[in-house]
C-alpha positions in Angstrom: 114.7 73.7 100.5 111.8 75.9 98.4 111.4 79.1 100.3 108.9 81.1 99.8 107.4 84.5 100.6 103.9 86.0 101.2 102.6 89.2 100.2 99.3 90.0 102.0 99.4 88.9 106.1 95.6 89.3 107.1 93.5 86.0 107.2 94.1 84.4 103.7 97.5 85.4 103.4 97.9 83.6 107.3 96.0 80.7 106.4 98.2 79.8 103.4 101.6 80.4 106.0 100.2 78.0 108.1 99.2 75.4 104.9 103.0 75.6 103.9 103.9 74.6 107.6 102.0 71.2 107.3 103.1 70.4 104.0 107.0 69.2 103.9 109.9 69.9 105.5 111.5 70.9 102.1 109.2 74.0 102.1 109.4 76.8 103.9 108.0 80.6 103.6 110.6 82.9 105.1 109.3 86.2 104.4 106.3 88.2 104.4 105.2 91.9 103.5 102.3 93.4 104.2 101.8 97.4 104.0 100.9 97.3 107.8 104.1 97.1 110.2 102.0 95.4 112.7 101.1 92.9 110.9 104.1 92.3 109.9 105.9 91.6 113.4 102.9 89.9 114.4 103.3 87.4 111.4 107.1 87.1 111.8 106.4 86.6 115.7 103.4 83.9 115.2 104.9 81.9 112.2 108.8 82.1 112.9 109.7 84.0 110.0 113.5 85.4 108.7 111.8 88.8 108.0 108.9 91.1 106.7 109.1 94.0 105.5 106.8 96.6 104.0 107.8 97.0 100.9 106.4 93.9 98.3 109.0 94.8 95.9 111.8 94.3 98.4 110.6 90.8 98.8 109.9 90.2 95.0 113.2 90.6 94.2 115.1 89.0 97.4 117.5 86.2 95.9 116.9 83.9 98.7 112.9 83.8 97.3 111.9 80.9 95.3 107.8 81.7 95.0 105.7 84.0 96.0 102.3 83.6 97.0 99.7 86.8 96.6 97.0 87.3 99.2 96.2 90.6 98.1 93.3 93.1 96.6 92.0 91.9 93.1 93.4 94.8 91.8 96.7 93.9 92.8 96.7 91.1 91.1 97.7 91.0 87.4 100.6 93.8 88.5 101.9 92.2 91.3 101.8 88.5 89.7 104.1 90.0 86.2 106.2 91.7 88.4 107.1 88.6 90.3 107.0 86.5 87.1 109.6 89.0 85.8 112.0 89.0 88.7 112.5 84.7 88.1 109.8 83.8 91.1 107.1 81.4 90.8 103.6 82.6 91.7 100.6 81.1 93.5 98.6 84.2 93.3 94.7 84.4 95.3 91.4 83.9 93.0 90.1 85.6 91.1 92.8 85.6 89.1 92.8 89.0 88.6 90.4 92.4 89.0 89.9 91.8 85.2 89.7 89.1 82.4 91.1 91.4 80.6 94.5 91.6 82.4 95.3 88.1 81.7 96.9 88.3 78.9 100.0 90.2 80.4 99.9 87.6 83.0 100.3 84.8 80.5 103.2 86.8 78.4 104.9 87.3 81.6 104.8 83.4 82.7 105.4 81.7 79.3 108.4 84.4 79.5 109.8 83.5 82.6 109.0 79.6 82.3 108.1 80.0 85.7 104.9 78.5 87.5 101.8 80.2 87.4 99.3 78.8 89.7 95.5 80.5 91.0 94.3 79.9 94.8 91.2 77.8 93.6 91.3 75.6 97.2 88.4 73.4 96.3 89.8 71.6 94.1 92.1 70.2 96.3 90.5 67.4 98.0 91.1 63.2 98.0 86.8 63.0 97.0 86.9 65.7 94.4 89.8 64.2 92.9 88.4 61.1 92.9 84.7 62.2 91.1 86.5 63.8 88.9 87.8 60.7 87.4 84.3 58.9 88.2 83.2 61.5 85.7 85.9 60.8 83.4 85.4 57.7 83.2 81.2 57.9 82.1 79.8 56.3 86.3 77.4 59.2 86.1 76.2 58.5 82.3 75.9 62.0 80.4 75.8 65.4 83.2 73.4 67.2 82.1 72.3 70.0 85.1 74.9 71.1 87.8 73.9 73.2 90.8 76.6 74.5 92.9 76.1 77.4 96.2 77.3 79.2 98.4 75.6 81.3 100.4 75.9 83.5 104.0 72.6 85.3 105.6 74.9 87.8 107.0 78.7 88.5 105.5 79.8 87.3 109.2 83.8 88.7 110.3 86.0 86.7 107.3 85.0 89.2 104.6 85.2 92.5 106.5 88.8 91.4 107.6 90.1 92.1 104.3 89.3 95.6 104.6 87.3 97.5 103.1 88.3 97.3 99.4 86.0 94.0 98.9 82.7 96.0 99.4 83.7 98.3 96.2 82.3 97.2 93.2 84.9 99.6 91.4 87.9 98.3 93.5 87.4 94.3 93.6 85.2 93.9 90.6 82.2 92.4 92.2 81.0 90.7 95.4 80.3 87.0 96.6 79.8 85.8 93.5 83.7 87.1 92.5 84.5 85.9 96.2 82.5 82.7 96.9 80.3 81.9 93.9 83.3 82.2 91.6 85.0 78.8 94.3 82.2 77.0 93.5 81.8 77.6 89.7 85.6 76.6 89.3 85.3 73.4 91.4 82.5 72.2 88.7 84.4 73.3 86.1 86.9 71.4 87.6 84.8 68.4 87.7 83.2 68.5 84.8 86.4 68.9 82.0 85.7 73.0 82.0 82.8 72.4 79.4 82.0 74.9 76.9 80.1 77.8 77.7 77.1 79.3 75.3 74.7 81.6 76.5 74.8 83.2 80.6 72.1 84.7 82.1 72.5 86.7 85.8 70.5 88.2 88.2 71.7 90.4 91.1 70.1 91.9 94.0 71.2 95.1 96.2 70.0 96.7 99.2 70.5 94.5 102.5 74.1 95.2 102.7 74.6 98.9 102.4 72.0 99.1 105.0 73.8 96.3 107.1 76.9 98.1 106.9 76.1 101.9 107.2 76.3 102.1 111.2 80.1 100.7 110.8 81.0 103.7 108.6 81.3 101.2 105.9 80.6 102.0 101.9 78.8 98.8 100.6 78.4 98.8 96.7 78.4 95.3 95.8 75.7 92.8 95.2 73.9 90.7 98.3 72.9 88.1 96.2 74.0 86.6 92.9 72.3 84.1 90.6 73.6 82.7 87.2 72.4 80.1 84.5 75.3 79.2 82.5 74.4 77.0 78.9 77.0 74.5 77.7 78.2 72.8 74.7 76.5 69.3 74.8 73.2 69.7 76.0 74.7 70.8 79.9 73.0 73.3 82.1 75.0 74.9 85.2 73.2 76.8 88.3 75.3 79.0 90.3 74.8 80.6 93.3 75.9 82.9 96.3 75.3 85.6 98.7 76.6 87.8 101.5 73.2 89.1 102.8 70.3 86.6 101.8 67.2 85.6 103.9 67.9 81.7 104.3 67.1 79.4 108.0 71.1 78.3 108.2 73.7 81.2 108.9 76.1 79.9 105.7 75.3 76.9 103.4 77.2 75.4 100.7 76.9 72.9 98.4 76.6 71.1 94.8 74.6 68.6 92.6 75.5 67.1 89.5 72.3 65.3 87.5 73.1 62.6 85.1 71.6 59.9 83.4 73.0 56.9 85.0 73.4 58.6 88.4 73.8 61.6 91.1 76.5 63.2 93.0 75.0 65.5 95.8 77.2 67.1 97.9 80.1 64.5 97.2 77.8 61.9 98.3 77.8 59.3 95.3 74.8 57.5 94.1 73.9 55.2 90.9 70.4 55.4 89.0 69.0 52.3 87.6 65.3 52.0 86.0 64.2 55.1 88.4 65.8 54.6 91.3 68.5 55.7 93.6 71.6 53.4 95.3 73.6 55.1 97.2 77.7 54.2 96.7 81.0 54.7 98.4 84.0 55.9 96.3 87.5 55.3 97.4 88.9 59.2 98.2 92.2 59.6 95.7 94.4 59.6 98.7 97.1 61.6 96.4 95.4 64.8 96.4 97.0 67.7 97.4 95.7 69.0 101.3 96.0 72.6 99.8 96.7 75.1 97.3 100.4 75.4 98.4 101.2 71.6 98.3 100.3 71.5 95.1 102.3 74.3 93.8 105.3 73.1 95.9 104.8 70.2 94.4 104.4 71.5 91.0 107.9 73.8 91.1 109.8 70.6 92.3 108.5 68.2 89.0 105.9 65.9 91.5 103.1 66.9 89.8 101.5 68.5 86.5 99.7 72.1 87.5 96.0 71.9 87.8 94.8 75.0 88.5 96.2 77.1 85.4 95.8 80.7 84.3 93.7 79.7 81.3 91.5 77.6 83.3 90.9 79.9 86.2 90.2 82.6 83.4 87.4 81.3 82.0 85.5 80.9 86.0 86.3 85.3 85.8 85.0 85.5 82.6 82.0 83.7 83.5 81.7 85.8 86.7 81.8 88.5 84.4 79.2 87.6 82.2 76.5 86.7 84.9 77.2 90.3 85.8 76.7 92.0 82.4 73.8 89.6 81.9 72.3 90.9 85.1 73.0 94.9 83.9 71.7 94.1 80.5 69.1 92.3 82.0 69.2 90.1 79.2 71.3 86.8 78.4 74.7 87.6 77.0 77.2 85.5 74.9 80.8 84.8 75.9 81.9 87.0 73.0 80.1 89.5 75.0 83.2 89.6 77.7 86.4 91.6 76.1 
């Protein structure tokens, strides 16, 4: 039996208690902590759990704990995840990776110390059709990719975000806004997808104003961005659009979505087509039925030797460090290098 424990019980920290519950009787999550008492009955109550407790270092360092899976601020990231690295558990630890790109590095040390696995919460990975265009791509169905599109966008932020609390709105305290929290989903999915290319050159764009104004009559401080943009140059003569938004004047409430361009065909919202002479044919490709249903089956499966990690610290670093540069570029107002990000 791998037992494991979660540290952070509002919605994400739920959600993955309840992925762990459909994915094999050889897993478990027995514990959970969570600063708020409340929470933590309610959790132990809904979920059938040994124990919680309020203290995360208590359950860091609990012998019966085998993993531990962090649902917690950005900041509390690097900290948390080398603390837990250090103590002998393996860690599935929220995207971003950490608050920032600069942290990683202890991360790293602390994993490559403990031989333990380090995994990042990138869940859209994790599907039978993405695993099975990314070896569509592999394998040259598409021709040469040459312009990738990917969104994610919300008119209004809607309940999800503000259940967090109210750390996710400070720029200062979680690093950035739906480009760090959605934006930075759909970036890693294409990188994913497309062999995590070789960025250039990044240029951003952000715009303010909608939110604090949204949020002021809730008593809530709103520093973040509404609306992110970023053009991201490869390697190899590939071009990558990414998008997202809390607050952003659109006809549907939330949208999301990607394209990938190439020579020989399209993918369009993992809908498959071939190009021949000009035009479009439209084909069905077999799902890869041995995907993982979630981020926690795949790192349970990963601790027990089933599978080789997909969603590493390196890779989820450079998604963050592009994050990062569509921000500077947008400060700068100018289009930054990837040397530019320390």
């Amino acid at each position: 039996m791998l037992r494991l424990g979660v540290i952070g019980l509002r919605n994400i920290g739920r959600n993955h208690i309840r992925q762990s519950q459909r994915t094999s009787e050889e897993v478990r999550v027995i514990a959970g902590a969570d600063l708020d008492s409340e929470r933590c009955s309610q959790s132990q109550e809904e979920f059938d759990l040994d124990w919680t407790t309020t203290d995360s270092t208590e359950l860091i360092e609990h012998p019966d704990i085998d993993g531990v899976v962090l649902a917690l601020p950005n900041q509390l990231h690097a900290p948390l995840t080398i603390q837990a690295l250090e103590a002998g558990k393996h860690v599935l630890v929220e995207k971003p990776i950490c608050g920032k790109s600069s942290e990683v590095e202890g991360m790293i040390q602390a994993r490559d110390a403990s031989g333990k696995v380090l995994m990042v919460g990138h869940n859209q990975r994790f599907s039978p059709k993405v695993y099975a265009l990314k070896q569509a791509l592999k394998e040259g169905r598409f021709g040469k990719i040459y312009n990738a599109k990917t969104f994610w966008n919300r008119r209004e932020m809607g309940d999800a975000p503000l259940q967090r609390g109210p750390w996710g709105f400070l720029e200062e305290k979680a690093g950035g806004g739906p480009m760090l929290d959605l934006g930075i989903h759909k970036l890693d999915q294409l990188l994913f997808l497309l062999g995590f290319p070789k960025p250039t050159l990044v240029s951003g764009f952000l715009s303010k104003g909608i939110g604090k104004d949204a949020l002021k009559p809730l008593g809530v401080n709103y520093t973040v961005e509404d609306f992110a943009t970023g053009l991201i140059h490869c390697e190899e003569g590939l071009c990558i659009q990414v998008e997202s938004s809390y607050y952003h004047a659109q006809k549907e409430g939330e949208i999301q979505g990607t394209t990938l361009s190439g020579t020989q065909g399209l993918i369009e919202n993992l809908d498959t087509y071939s190009m021949k002479k000009g035009e479009l044919e439209a084909f069905d490709l077999e799902p890869d039925q041995s995907a993982p249903a979630s981020c926690v089956e795949h790192f349970t499966r990963v601790i027990q030797g089933k599978e080789e990690l997909q969603c590493t610290a390196e890779e989820a670093t450079q998604a963050l460090r592009l994050v990062e540069a569509i921000y500077l570029s947008a400060k700068q107002q100018q289009p930054v290098t990837m040397e530019s990000i320390s």
